[in-house]
N, C-alpha and C positions, 0 to 999 in steps of 0.2 A: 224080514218079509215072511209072512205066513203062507206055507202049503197050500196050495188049492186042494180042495174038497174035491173027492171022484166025481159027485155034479158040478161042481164049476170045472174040472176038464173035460166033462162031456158039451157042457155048453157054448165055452171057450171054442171048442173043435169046432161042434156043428154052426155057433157062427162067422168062426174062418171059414168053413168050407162054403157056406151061402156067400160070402165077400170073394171068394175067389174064382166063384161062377160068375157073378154079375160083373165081375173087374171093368171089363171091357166097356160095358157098359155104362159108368162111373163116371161123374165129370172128374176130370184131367186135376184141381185143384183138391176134391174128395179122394183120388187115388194119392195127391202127394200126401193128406193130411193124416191118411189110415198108416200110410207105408213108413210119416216119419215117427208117427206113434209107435206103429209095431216095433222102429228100432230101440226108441226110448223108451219102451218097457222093456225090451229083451236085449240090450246092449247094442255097442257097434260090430259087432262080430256076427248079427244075424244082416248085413244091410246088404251087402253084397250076393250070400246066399237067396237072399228072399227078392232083390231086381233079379238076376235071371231066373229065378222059378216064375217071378210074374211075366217079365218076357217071354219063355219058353211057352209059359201057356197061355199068352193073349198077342196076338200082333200091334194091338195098340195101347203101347207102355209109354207111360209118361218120361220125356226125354231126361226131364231133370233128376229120374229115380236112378235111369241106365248113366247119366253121367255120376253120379254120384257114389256107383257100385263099383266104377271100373278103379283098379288100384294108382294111383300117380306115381312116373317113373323116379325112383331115389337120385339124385343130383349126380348119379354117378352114370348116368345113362340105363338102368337096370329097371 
């Protein structure tokens, strides 16, 4: 995978941060389609961090993004 260029992390930024102001905003199927993207470019290790930073900053998050952040109990009860 090739480095982004200091202008593709300034662009990359500035249109997360335009996406993270209109979230709310968003039809409900366009926030699942951004959110499952951002995990399959950045792995499954960003999927949890990145449902409660959307939740935290929008009251209206897609159900399917917060069930899919929350960790599933290991068969041991834990």
């Amino acid at each position: 995978m090739d480095t982004p260029s200091d202008t593709e992390v300034l662009l990359f930024g500035a249109l997360g941060e335009a996406v993270v102001k209109f979230w709310s905003n968003l039809p409900q199927a366009v926030q699942q389609h951004l959110f499952e993207q951002a995990v399959t470019c950045r792995g499954e290790r960003v999927r949890q961090p990145l449902a409660l930073y959307l939740h935290d900053k929008h009251s209206r998050t897609v159900d399917a993004i917060k069930a899919h952040a929350m960790p599933e109990p290991d068969s041991l009860g834990g």
